[in-house]
C-alpha positions as CSV (number, residue, x, y, z in Angstrom):
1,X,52.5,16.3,1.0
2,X,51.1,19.1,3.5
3,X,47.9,17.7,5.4
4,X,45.2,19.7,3.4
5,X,46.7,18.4,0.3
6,X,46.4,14.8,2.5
7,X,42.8,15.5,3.3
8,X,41.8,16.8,-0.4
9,X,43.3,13.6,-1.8
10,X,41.6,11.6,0.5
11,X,38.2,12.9,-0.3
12,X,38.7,12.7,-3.6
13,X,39.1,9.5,-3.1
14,X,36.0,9.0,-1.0
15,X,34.2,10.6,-3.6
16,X,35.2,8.9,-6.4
17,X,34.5,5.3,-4.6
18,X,31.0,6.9,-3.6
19,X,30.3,7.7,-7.3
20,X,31.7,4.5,-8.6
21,X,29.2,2.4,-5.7
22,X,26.1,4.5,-7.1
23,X,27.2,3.4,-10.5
24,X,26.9,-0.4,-9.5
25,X,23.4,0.2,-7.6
26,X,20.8,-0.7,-10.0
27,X,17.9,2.0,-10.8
28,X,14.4,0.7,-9.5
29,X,11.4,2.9,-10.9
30,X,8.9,1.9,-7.9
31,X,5.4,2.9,-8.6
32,X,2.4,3.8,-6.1
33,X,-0.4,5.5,-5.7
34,X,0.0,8.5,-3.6
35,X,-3.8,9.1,-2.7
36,X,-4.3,6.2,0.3
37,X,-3.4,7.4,3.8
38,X,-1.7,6.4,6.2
39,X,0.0,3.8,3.4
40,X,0.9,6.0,0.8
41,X,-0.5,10.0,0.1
42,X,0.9,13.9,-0.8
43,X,1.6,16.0,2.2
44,X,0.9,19.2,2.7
45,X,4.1,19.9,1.5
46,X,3.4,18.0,-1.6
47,X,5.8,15.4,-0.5
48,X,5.1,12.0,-1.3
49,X,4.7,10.1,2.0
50,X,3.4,7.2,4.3
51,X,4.1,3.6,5.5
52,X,4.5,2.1,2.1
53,X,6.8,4.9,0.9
54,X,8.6,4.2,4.0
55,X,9.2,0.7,3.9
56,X,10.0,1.3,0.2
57,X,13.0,3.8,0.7
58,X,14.5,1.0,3.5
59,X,13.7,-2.0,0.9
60,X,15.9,-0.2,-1.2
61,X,18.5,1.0,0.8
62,X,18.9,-2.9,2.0
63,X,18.7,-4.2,-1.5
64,X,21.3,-1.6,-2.4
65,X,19.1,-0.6,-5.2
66,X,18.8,3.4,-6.7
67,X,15.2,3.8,-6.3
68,X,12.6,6.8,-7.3
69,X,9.3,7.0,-6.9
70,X,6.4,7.7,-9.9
71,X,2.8,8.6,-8.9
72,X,0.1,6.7,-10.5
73,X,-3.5,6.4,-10.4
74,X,-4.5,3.3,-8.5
75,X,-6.7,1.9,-11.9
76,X,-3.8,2.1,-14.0
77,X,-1.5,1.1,-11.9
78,X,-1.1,-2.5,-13.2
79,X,-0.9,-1.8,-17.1
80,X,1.5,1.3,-16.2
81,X,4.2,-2.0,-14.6
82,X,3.6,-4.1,-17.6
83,X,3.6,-1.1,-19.8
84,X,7.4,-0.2,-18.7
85,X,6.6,2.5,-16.6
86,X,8.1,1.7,-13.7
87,X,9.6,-1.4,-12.3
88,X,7.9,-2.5,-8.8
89,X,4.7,-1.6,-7.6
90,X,4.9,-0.5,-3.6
91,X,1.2,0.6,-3.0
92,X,-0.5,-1.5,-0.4
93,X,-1.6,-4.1,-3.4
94,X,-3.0,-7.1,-1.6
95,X,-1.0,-10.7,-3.3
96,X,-4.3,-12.3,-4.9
97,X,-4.7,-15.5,-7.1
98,X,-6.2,-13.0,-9.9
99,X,-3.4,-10.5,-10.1
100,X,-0.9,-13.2,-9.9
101,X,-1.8,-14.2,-12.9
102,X,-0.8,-11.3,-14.5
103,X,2.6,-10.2,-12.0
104,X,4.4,-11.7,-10.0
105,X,4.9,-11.0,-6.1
106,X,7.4,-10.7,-3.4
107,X,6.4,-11.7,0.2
108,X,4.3,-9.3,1.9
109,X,5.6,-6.9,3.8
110,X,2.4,-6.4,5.5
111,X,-1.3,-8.1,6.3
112,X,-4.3,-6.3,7.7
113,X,-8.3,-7.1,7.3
114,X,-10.9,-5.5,5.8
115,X,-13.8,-3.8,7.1
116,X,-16.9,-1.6,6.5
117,X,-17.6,1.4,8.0
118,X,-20.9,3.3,8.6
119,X,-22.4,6.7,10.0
120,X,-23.0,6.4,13.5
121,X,-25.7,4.3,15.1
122,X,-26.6,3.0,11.4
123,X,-27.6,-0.8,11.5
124,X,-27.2,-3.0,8.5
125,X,-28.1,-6.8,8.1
126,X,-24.6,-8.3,6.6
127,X,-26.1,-11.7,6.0
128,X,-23.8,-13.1,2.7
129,X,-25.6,-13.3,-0.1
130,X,-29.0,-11.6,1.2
131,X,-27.8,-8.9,2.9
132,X,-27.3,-5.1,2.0
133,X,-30.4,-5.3,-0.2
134,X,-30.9,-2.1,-2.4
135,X,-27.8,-0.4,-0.5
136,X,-25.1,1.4,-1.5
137,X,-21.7,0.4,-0.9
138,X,-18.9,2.5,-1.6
139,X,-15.4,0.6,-2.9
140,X,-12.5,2.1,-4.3
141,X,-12.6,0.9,-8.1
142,X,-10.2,-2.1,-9.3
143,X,-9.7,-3.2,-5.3
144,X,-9.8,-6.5,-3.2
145,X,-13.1,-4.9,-1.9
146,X,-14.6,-4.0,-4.6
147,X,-14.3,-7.9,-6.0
148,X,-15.3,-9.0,-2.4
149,X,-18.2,-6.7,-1.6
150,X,-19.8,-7.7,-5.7
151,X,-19.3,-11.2,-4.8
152,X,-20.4,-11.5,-1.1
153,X,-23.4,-9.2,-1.5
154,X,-25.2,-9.2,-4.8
155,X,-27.5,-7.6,-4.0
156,X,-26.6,-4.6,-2.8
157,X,-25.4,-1.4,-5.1
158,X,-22.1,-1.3,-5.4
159,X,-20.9,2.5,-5.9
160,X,-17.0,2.5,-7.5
161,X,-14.4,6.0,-6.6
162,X,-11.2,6.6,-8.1
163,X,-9.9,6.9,-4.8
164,X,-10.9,5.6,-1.3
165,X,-11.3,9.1,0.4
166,X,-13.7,10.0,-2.3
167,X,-16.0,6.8,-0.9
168,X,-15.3,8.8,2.8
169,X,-16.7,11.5,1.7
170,X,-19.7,10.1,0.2
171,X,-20.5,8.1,3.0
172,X,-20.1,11.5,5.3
173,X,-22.7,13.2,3.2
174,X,-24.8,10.2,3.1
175,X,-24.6,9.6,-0.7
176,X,-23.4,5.7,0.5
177,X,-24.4,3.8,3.3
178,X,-21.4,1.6,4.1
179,X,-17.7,2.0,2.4
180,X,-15.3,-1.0,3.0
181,X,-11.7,-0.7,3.0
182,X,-8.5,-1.7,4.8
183,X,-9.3,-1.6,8.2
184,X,-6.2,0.7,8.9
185,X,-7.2,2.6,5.8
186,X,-10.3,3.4,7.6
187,X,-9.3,4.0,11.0
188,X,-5.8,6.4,10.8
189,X,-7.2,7.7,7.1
190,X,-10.7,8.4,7.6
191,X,-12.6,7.9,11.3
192,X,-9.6,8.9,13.2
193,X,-9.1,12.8,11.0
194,X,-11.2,15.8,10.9
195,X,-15.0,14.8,9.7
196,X,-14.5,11.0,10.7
197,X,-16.1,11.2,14.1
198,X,-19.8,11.0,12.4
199,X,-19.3,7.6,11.3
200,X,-17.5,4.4,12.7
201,X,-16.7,0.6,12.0
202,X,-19.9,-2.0,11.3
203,X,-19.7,-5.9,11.1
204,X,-16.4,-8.1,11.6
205,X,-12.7,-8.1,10.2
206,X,-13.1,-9.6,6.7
207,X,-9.5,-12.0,5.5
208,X,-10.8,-14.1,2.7
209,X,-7.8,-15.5,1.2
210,X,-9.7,-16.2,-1.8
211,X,-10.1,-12.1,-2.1
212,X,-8.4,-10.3,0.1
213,X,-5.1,-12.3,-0.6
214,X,-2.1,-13.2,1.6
215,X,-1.3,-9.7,2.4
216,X,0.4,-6.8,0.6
217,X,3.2,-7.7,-1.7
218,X,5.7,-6.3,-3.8
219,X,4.3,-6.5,-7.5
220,X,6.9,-7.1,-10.2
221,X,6.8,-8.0,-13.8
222,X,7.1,-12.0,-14.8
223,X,10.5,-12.6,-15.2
224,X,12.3,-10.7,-13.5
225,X,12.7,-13.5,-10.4
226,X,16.4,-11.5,-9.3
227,X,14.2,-8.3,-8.1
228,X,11.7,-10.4,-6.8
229,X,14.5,-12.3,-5.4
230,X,16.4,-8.8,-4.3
231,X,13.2,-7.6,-2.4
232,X,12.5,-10.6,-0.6
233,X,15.7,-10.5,1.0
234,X,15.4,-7.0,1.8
235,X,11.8,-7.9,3.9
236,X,13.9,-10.3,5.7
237,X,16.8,-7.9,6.6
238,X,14.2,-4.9,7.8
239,X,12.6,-7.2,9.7
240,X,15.8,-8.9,11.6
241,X,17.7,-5.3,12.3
242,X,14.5,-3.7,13.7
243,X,14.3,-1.0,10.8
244,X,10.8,-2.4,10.2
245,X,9.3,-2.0,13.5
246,X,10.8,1.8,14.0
247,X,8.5,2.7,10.8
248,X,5.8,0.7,11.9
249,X,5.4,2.1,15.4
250,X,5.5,5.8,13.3
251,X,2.3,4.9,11.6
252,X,0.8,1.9,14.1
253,X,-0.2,0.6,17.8
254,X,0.5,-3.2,16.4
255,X,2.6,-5.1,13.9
256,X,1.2,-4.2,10.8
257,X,3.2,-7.5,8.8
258,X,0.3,-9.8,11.1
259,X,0.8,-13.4,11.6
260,X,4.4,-14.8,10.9
């Protein structure tokens, strides 16, 4: 047989195992928001990028899993899993007593506090349970903070947006006077880009367990403990070969997963 007959067979053959190995990978739908820099947004280039998407495309290339990516609207983002839509949820959604009684989680993959931020020089009294009297807060609707914020501080006003920079911009034209968020939310989406240097942080770190969970998780439908199973492996395996900490230092100046 001459040698480029040789080298023809022997890509076929390549080939064909290729095709055959992408047969056996199973198809993962994972779902996510697309609209909450630096975690998970559209590009200028109307890519879909960020830290969860990221961590996402490794999760699945260590769980040997086919995965694509559907955009969804954070307030439906729960009944679109349970509704079939897609099969994981990788969107920065914190692992919280309520919400595992409807999904089930993996481990988090990462764990970062909460925090409110306010235009510059603007003093606010965050006594809980008295404080923030007649002001507005601005939450992203359906979230940790929203729950937190409502629960914390009655009595202040709490103002719900579809998505977190649509609080930002609010509190930049004064239509708020606080927003909370994910403190790295915050920083690298809002006070750290164009506009953000009129307003900075106010108050301390927030990690209520009771609220703000045990970090971001993997959500999954009940059931389905061997992708639960698949993904929590994969955490472990980003995290041991150092795949993990080449796309956090992309996005952070610290380890993003928090304490061990």
């Amino acid at each position: 047989m001459s040698f480029l007959k040789t080298a023809a067979a022997a890509a076929l053959t390549v080939a064909i195992a290729a095709a055959a190995q992408a047969e056996d990978m199973r198809k993962v739908r994972i779902g996510t928001e697309g609209a909450y820099p630096p975690f998970n947004y559209i590009d200028a280039n109307g890519e879909l990028v960020g830290f969860d998407v990221e961590i996402a495309k490794a999760l699945c290339k260590a769980a040997n899993y086919d995965c694509t990516f559907v955009v969804q609207d954070w307030d439906g983002i729960i009944p679109g899993l349970l509704a079939d839509k897609y099969d994981a949820i990788i969107a920065s959604m914190s692992i919280t007593p309520k919400r595992k009684e409807v999904v089930d989680f993996t481990d988090k993959y990462y764990n970062t506090p909460a925090r409110f931020a306010v235009q510059r020089g603007d003093d606010f009294d965050l006594t809980e349970g008295s404080g923030l009297d007649g002001l507005r807060v601005g939450v992203q609707g359906a979230t940790i903070h929203e729950d937190f914020v409502r629960a914390t501080w009655p009595k202040a006003e709490v103002v719900t947006y579809g998505t977190q920079e649509e609080a930002n911009a609010d509190l930049v034209s004064g239509r708020v006077d606080l927003v909370m968020a994910d403190s790295v939310v915050l920083q690298e989406g809002f006070l750290k880009v164009d506009g953000g240097d009129c307003c900075e942080f106010f108050g301390l770190s927030y990690s209520d367990p009771t609220y703000h969970g045990e970090g971001a998780g993997i959500a999954i439908r009940k059931d389905e403990p061997e992708l639960v199973e698949g993904f929590n492996a994969a955490i472990v395996e980003i995290r041991n070969d150092g795949t993990y900490k080449s796309i956090n230092d992309k996005y952070f100046e610290f380890d993003a997963y928090g304490a061990e």
